[in-house]
C-alpha positions as CSV (number, residue, x, y, z in Angstrom):
1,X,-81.4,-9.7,-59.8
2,X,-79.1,-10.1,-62.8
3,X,-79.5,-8.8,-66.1
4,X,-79.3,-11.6,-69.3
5,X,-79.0,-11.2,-72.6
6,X,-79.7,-13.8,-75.3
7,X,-77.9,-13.2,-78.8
8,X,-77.5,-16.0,-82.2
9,X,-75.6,-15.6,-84.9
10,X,-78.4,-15.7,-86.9
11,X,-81.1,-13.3,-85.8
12,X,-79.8,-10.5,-87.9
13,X,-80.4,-6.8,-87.4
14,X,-78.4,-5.4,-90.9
15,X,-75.1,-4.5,-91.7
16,X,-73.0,-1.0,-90.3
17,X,-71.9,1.1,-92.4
18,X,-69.3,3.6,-92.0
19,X,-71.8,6.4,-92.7
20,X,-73.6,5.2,-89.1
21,X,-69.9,7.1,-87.9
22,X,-70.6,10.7,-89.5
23,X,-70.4,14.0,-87.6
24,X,-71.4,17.8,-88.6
25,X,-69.4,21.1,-88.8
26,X,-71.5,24.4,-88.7
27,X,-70.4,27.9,-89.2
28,X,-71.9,28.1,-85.6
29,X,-69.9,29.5,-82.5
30,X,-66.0,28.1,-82.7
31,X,-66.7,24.8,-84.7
32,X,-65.5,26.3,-87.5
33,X,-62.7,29.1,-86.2
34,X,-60.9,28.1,-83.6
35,X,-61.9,24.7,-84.0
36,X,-60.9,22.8,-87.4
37,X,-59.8,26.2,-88.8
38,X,-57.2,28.5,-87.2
39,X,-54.8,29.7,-89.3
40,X,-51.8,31.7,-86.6
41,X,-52.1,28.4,-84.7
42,X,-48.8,26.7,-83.7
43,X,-49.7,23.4,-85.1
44,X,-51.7,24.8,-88.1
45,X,-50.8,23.6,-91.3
46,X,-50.4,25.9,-94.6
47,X,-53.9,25.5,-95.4
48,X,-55.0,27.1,-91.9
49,X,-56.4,23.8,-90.8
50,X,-55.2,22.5,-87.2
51,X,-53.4,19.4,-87.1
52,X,-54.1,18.5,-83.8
53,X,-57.7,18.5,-84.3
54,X,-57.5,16.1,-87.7
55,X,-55.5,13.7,-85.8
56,X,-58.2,13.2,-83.1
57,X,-60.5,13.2,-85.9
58,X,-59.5,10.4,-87.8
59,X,-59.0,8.8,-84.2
60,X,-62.5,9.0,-84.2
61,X,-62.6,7.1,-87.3
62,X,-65.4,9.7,-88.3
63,X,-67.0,9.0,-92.0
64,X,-68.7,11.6,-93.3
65,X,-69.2,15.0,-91.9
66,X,-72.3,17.2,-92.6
67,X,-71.8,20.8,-93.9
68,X,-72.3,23.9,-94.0
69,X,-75.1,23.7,-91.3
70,X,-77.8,23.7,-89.0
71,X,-79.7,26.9,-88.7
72,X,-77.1,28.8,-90.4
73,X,-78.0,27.3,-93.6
74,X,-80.6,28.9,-94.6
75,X,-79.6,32.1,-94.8
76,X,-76.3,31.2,-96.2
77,X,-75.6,31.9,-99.7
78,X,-72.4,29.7,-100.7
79,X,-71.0,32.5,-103.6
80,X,-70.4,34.1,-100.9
81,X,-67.7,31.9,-99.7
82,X,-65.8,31.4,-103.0
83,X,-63.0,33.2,-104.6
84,X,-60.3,35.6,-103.1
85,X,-60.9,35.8,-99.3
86,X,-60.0,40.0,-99.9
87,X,-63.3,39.7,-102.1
88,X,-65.6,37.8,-99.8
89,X,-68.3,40.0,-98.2
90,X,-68.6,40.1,-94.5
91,X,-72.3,39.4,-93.7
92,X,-74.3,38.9,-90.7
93,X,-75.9,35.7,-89.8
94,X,-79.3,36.1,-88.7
95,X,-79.5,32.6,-87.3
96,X,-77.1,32.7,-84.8
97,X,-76.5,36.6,-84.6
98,X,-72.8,36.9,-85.6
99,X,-70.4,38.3,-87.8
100,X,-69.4,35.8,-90.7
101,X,-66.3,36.7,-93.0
102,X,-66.5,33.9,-95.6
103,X,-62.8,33.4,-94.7
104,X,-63.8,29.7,-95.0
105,X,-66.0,28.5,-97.4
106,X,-67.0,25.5,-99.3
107,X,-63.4,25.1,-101.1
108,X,-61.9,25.6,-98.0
109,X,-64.3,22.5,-96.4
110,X,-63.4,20.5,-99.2
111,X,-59.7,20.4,-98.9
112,X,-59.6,20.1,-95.2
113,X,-62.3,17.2,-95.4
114,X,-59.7,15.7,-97.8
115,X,-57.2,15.9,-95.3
116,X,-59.0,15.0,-92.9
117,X,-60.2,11.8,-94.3
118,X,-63.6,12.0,-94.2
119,X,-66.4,12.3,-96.6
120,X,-68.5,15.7,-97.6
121,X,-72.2,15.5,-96.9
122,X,-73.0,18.9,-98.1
123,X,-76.5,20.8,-97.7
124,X,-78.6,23.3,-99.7
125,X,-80.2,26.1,-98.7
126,X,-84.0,25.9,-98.5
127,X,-85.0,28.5,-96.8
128,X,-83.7,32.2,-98.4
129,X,-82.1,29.7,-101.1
130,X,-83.5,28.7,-104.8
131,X,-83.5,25.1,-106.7
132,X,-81.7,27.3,-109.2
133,X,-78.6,28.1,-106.8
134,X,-78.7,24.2,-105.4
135,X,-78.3,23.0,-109.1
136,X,-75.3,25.4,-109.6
137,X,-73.7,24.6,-106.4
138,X,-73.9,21.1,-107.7
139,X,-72.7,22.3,-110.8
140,X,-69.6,24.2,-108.8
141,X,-68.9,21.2,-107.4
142,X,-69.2,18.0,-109.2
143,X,-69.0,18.8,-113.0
144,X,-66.3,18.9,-114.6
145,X,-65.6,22.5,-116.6
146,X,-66.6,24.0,-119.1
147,X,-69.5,25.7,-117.8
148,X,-69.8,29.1,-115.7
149,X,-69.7,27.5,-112.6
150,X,-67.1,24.4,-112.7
151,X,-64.8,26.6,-114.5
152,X,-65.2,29.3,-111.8
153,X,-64.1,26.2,-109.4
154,X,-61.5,25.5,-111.5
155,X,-60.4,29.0,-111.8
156,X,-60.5,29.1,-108.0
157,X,-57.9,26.1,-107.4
158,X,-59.4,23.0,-107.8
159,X,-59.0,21.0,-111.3
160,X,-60.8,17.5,-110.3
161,X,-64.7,17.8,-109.4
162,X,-65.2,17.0,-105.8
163,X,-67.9,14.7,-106.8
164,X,-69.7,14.9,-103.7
165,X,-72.6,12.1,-102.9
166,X,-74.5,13.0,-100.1
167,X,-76.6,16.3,-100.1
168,X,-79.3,17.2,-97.8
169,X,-82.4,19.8,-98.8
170,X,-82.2,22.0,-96.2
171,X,-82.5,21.5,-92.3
172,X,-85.2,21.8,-89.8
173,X,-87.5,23.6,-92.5
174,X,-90.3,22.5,-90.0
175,X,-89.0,25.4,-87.3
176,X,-90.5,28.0,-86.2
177,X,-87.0,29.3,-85.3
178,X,-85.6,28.5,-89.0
179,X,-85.1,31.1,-91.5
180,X,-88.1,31.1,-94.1
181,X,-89.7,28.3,-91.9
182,X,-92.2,26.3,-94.6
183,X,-95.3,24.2,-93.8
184,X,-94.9,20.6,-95.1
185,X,-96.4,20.8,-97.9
186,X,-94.3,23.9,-99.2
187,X,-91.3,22.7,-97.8
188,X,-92.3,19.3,-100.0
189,X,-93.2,21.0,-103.5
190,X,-89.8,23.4,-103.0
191,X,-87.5,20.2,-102.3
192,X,-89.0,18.0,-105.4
193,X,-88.1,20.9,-107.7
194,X,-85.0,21.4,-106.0
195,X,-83.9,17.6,-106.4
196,X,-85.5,17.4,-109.7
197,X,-82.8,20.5,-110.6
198,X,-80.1,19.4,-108.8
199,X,-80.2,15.6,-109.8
200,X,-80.6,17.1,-113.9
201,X,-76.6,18.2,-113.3
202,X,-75.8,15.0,-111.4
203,X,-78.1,11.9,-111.8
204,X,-76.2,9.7,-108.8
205,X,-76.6,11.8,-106.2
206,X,-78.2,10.6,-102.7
207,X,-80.5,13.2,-101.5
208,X,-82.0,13.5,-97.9
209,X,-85.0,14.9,-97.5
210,X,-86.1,17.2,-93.9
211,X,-88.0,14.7,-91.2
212,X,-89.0,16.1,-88.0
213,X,-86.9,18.2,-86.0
214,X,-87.5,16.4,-82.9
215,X,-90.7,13.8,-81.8
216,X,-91.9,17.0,-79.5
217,X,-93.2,18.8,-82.8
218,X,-97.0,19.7,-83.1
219,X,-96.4,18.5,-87.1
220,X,-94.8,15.1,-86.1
221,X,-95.4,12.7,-87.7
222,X,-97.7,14.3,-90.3
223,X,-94.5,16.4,-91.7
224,X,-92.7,13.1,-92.4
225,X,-95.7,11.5,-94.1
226,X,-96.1,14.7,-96.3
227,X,-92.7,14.9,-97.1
228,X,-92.4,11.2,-98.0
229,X,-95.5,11.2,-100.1
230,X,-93.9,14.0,-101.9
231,X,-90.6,13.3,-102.2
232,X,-90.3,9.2,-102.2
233,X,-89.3,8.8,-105.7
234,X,-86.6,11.9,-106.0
235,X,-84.5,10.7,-102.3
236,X,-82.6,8.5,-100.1
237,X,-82.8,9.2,-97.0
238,X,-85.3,11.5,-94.3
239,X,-83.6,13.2,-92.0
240,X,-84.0,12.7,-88.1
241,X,-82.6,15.2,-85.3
242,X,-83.0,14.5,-82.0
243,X,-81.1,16.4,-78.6
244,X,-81.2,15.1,-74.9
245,X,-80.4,16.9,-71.4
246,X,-80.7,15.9,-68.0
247,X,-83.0,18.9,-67.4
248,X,-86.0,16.3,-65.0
249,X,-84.7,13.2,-63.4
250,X,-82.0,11.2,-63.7
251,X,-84.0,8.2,-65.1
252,X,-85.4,10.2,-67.5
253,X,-81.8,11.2,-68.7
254,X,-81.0,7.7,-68.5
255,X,-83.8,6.2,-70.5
256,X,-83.1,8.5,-73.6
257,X,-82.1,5.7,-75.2
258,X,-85.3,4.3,-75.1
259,X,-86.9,7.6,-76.8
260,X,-84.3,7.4,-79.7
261,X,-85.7,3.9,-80.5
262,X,-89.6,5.0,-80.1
263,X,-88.6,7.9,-82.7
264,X,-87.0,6.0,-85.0
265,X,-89.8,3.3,-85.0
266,X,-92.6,5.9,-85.5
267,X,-90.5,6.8,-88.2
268,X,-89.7,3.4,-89.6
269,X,-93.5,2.9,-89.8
270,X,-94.1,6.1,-91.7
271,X,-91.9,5.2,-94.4
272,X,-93.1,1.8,-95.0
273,X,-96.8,3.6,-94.7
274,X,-95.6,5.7,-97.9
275,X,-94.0,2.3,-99.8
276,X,-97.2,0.8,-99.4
277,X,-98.8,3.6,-100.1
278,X,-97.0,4.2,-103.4
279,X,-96.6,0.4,-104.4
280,X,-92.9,0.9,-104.6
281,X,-89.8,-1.3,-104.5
282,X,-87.8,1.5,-103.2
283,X,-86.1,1.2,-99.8
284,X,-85.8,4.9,-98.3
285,X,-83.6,4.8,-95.4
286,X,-83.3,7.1,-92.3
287,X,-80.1,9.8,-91.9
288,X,-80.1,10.3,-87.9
289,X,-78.4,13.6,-88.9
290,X,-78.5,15.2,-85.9
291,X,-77.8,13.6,-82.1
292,X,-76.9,14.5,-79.2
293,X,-76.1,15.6,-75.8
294,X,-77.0,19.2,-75.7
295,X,-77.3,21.8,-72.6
296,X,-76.4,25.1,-73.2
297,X,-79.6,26.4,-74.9
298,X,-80.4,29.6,-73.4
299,X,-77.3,31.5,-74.7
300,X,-77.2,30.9,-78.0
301,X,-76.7,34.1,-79.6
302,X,-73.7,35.8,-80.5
303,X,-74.2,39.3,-80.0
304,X,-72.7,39.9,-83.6
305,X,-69.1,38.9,-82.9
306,X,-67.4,36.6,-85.1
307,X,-66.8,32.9,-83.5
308,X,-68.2,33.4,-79.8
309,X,-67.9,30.7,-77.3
310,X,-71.4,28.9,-78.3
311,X,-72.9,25.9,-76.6
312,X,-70.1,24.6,-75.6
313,X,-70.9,22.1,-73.3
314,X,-68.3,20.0,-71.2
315,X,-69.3,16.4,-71.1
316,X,-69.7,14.2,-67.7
317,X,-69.2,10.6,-67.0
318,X,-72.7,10.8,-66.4
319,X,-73.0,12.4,-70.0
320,X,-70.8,10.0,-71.5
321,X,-72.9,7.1,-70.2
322,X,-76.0,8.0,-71.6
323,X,-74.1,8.9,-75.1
324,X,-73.2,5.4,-75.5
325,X,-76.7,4.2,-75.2
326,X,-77.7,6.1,-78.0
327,X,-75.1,4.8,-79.9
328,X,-76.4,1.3,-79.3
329,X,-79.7,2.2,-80.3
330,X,-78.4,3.7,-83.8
331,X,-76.5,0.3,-83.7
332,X,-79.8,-1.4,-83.2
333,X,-81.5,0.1,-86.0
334,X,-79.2,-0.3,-88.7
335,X,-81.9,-1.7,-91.0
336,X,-83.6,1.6,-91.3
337,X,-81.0,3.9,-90.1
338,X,-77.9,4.0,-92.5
339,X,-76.3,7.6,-91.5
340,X,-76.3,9.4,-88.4
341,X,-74.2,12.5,-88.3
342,X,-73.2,13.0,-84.7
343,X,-74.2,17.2,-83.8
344,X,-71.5,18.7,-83.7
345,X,-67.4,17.7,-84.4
346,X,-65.4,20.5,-82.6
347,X,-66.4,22.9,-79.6
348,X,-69.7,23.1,-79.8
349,X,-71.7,20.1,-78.4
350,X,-68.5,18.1,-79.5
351,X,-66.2,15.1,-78.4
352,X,-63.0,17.5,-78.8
353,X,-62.3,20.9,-77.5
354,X,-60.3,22.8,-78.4
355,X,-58.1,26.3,-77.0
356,X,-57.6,29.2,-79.1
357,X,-53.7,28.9,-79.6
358,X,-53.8,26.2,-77.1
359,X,-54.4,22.0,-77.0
360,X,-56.9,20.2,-78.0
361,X,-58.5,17.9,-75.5
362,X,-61.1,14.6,-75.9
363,X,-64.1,14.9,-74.1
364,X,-65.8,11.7,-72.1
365,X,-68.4,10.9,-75.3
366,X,-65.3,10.8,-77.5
367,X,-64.8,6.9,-75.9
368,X,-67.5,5.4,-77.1
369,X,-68.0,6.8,-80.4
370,X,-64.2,6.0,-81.1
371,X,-64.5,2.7,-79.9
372,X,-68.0,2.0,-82.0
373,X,-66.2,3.7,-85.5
374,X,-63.4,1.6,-84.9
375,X,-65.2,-1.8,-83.7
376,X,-68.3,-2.1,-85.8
377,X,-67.9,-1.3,-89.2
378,X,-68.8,-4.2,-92.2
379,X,-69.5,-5.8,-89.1
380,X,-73.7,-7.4,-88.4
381,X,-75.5,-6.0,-85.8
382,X,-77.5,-9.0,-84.0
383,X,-80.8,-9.0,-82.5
384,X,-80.8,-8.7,-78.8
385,X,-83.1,-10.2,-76.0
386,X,-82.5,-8.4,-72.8
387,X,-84.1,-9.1,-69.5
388,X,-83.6,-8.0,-66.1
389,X,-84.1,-5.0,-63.8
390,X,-85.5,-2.0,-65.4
391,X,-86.6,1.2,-64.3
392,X,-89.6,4.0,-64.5
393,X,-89.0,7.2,-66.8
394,X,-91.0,9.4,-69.0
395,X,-90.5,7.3,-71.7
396,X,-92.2,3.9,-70.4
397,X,-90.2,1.2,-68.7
398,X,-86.2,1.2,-69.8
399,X,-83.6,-1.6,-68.9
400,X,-80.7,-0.5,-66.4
401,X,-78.3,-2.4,-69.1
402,X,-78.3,-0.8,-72.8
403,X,-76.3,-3.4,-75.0
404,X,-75.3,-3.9,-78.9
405,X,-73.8,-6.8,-80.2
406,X,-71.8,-7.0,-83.6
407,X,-70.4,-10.0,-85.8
408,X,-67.7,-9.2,-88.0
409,X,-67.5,-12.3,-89.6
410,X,-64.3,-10.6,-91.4
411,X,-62.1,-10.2,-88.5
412,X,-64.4,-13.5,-86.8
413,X,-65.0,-11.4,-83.9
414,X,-67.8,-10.6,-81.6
415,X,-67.9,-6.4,-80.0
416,X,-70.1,-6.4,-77.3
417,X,-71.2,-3.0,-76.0
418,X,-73.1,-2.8,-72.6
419,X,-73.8,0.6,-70.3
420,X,-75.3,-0.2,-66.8
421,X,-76.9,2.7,-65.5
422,X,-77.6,1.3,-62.2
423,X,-75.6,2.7,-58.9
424,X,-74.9,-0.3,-58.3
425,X,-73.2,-2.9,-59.7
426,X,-75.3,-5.4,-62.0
427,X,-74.2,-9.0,-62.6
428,X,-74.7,-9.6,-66.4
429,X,-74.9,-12.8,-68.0
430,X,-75.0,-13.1,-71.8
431,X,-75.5,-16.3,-73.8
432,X,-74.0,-16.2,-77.6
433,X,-75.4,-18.7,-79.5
434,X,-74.7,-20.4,-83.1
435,X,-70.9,-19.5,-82.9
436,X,-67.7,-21.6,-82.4
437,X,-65.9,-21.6,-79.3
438,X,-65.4,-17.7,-78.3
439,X,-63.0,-16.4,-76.0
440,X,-62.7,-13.0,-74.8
441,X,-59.5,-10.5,-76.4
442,X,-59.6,-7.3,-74.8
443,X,-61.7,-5.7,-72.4
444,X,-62.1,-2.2,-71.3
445,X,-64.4,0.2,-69.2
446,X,-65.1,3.7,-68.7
447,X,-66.3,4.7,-65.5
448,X,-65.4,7.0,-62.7
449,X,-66.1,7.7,-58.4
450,X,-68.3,10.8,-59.4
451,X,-70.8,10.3,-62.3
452,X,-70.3,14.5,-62.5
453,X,-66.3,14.2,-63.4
454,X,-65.5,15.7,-66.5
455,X,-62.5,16.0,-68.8
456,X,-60.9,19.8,-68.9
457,X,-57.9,21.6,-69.8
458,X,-56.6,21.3,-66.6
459,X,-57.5,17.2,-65.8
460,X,-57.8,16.5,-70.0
461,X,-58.0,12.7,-68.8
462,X,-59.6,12.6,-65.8
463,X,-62.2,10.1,-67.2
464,X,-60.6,7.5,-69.5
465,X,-61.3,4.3,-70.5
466,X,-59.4,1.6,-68.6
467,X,-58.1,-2.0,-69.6
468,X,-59.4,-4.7,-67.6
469,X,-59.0,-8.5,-66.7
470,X,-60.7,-10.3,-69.4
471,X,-64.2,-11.7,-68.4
472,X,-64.8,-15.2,-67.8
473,X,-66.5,-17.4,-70.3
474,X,-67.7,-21.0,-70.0
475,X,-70.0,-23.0,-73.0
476,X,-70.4,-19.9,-74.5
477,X,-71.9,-17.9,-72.0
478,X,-69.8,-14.7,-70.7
479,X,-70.3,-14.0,-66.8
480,X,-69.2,-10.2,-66.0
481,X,-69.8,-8.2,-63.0
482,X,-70.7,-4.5,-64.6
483,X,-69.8,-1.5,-62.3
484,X,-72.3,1.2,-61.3
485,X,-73.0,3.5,-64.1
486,X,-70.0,2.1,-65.9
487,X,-69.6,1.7,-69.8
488,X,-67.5,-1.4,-71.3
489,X,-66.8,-2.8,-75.0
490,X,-65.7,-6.5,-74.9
491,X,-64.3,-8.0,-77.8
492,X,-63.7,-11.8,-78.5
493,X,-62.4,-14.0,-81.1
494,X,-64.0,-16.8,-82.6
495,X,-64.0,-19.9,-85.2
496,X,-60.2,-21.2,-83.6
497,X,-58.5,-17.9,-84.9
498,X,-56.5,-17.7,-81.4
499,X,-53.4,-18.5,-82.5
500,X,-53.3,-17.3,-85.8
C-alpha cells in the first residue's frame, strides 16, 4: 500500500507565527548554569553568557523563550534576583531541591534574551507569590521611572523599560506536586485579581492563563472550563503542557502525535464552549507552553547542590522522529494554537547540550525544529487529507506518515514536512492542487541504520540531516519513496519564480 495525501491552496488551516517557535529556560538542573550562563567559560562573553550556545540558538530561529519557570516558579520570589549579586540571598528551592544563588536573575535574562535574539515571555508567581508582587514586577519591568520599582531597575542598569508582552499566571497550579497547589476555582479568583493588578500598570499586556497540566489529570477538562469561565475577559491565551516517552510500545510512542491533536481539540472545544457561553467576540487562543520528549523522571531532585545534572535526556533517531510529528501537529492547529514554547532550551530535555567548560553539541530534535522556525514562518498551514496504512496504539488508529504542508505565498513556496514511522519504506504520493506549476528546490532527510543512534560528545553528528536527489514531480503530483522511520522537509517553488 502507499500513503496519499491531498492538499489545495485554498483549504486553509491559519497563518504561523513566529511565537509557534518559542522555547523555555528554568532555573532547573544546568539550563541555566552551565547552559546559557557560565561565566569562566572560554567562549563566554563579558556578560557571563556563552556564545556558543546563542549561536545555536538563533540557528534555531527560536522566538520567544519562557522564563523563569516550571515548578520553580512558585516558590521563587524575583527581588531576590535583583541588585548586587554580593547582596543576593542564597535560598533553597523546594521544587527541585537545590541550592539557588540569584547569581542570575531577571536583569540578567533580559540582557542575554536581547542578545540572544529572542523575545521574553516572563511568568508570575502564583503559588507562594501575591497579585501585589506580579504588579510590581510589571512595574520593575515595563514602566518607565519614577516610581520605587522602575527606578530601582534603572538604578540597577537598565534605562529603557523592557516592555515585555507576554506573561503567564503561574504554571501547573493544578499539581499536586506544585508549590501551593490551588483548586480551579482558587487558582481562577487569584489569577483575575492578579491580571486585573498587573494589567492596571500595563494595559497591553497578553496574559496566559494555567490549562491542564497534562489530558491524564482527574480535573481535565473541568479546570480549563473553570478557568476560562473566570478569566475569559482578563487573557489571551490558556496554557497547554504536554510530555511523551516511549515507556509501553513503540506504536504507542509513535502515535503521540495523534494524542497532541486529541488534547488540543478537547481544548479547542472548551474554549469555544466558554465564547458561547459568555456571548463574546473574543478569540482566546491556546499557548502549547510546554512539549516534549521527556524520560528522566525518577531523578529529579537535586540533593541541595547548585546546578546538578537534571533530566538530561540524550535524544535518539527514534526520539527525533516522533519530535517532528508533534511539530506537525502544532503546525496543524495553528488556528487555535498561536505559541508553543518547546520544554526546555539547554541541557535539560533540550535540542543542545552543552559541557561545563567544554562544546556545545545539537541533539537529533534540534533538525526539525530548526528546519520548521526557519521554513514556516508568515507562511499558511493547509489542510491535509491523508490516507494510507495506519496502525493500532493507545490513542486510536494513527497514520504511519505524519505530514504538514505550508504556503508562503511571500517566498511562493510550498515546505512539505512528512515522518514515516513505518520499518519499512512507504511510497508516498501527494497531490497539490490550485497552484501553478511547482517544482521541487531542495530536499533533505534525517534518518539513520539504528532508530537508537544518538548524537554525543564523542559522535556530536552521528545523526544529521542529509541532502538528497530532488523528488520527482509530474502535473503537480510529487512521487517519493520515504525511508523506514525517516524524517524529510521538501521545499518547492512555485508561480514561474525558477529563474528569478
Amino acid at each position: 500500500m502507499k500513503t496519499k495525501i491531498f492538499v489545495d491552496k485554498n483549504l486553509k488551516i491559519g497563518t504561523i507565527k513566529h511565537e509557534l517557535y518559542g522555547s523555555f529556560i528554568e532555573h532547573l538542573g544546568r539550563a541555566v548554569y552551565e547552559g546559557i550562563y557560565e561565566p569562566n567559560h572560554p567562549k563566554a562573553d563579558s556578560s557571563g553568557f556563552r556564545k556558543d550556545v546563542i549561536e545555536l540558538i538563533k540557528e534555531l530561529n527560536v522566538s520567544t523563550v519562557r522564563y523563569p519557570g516550571g515548578n520553580f516558579l512558585s516558590g521563587y520570589h524575583y527581588i531576590d534576583g535583583l541588585g548586587p549579586k554580593n547582596l543576593r540571598p542564597t535560598r533553597l528551592d523546594l521544587a527541585w531541591q537545590t541550592i539557588e544563588d540569584n547569581s542570575f536573575g531577571t536583569d540578567e535574562f533580559m540582557k542575554w534574551a536581547k542578545k540572544a535574539k529572542v523575545e521574553p515571555m516572563m511568568a508570575v508567581n502564583m503559588g507562594t507569590g501575591s497579585p501585589l508582587e506580579a504588579a510590581r514586577l510589571v512595574e520593575y519591568c515595563n514602566f518607565p521611572s519614577g516610581t520605587k520599582m522602575s527606578d530601582y531597575r534603572i538604578k540597577n542598569g537598565s534605562k529603557d523599560p523592557y516592555n515585555i508582552k507576554y506573561w503567564c499566571l503561574g504554571n501547573e497550579m493544578d499539581g499536586p506536586w506544585q508549590i501551593s497547589g490551588l483548586s480551579a476555582q482558587a487558582y481562577a479568583t487569584k489569577a483575575l485579581q492578579t491580571a486585573k493588578m498587573m494589567k492596571m500598570v500595563d494595559e497591553n499586556l497578553s496574559l496566559i492563563a494555567c490549562g491542564s497540566s497534562s489530558p491524564e489529570m482527574d480535573t481535565y477538562p473541568e479546570w480549563d472550563r473553570i478557568v476560562l469561565e473566570t478569566l475569559y475577559d482578563e487573557v489571551d491565551y490558556i496554557s497547554m503542557h504536554r510530555y511523551y516517552a516511549h515507556d509501553s510500545t513503540l506504536e504507542d510512542f509513535y502515535a503521540s502525535y495523534k494524542d497532541m491533536d486529541d488534547f488540543i481539540q478537547t481544548i479547542k472545544s472548551t474554549i469555544n464552549y466558554v465564547k458561547a457561553l459568555k456571548r463574546s467576540d473574543k478569540e482566546v487562543k491556546i499557548s502549547f507552553d510546554e512539549w516534549n520528549i521527556w524520560y528522566i523522571k525518577e531523578s529529579k531532585l537535586g540533593k541541595w547542590t547548585k546546578a546538578p545534572h537534571l533530566i538530561e535526556d540524550n535524544y535518539s533517531m527514534k526520539d527525533a522522529l516522533v519530535f517532528s510529528g508533534l511539530i506537525n501537529t502544532l503546525i496543524n492547529n495553528v488556528d487555535v494554537v498561536e505559541m508553543a514554547s518547546l520544554a526546555q532550551l539547554v541541557n535539560v530535555i533540550a535540542p543542545i547540550l552543552t559541557m561545563k567548560n567544554g562544546e556545545a553539541i545539537k541533539q537529533t530534535t534540534f533538525y526539525p525544529f530548526k528546519n520548521a522556525s526557519n521554513n514556516t514562518v508568515n507562511g499558511t498551514a493547509l489542510k491535509t487529507i491523508v490516507t494510507g496504512p495506519t496502525f493500532e496504539s493507545k490513542y486510536g488508529k494513527a497514520n504511519y506518515v505524519s505530514t504538514s504542508i505550508i504556503d508562503n505565498k511571500e517566498k511562493q513556496e510550498i515546505t512539505i514536512f512528512l515522518t514515516n514511522y513505518k520499518k519499512e519504506k512507504m511510497d508516498t504520493e501527494i497531490e497539490i492542487r490550485s497552484f501553478d506549476k511547482i517544482n521541487p528546490i531542495y530536499y533533505e532527510v534525517l534518518s539513520s541504520n539504528n532508530r537508537e543512534n544518538k548524537n554525543n560528545f564523542q559522535n556530536p553528528e552521528l545523526v544529521k540531516p542529509i541532502k538528497k536527489e530532488l523528488p520527482k514531480i509530474s502535473n503537480n503530483i510529487l512521487k517519493i519513496e520515504l525511508e523506514p522511520e525517516s524524517y524529510h522537509m521538501i521545499i518547492c517553488k512555485y508561480d514561474g519564480d525558477l529563474n528569478e
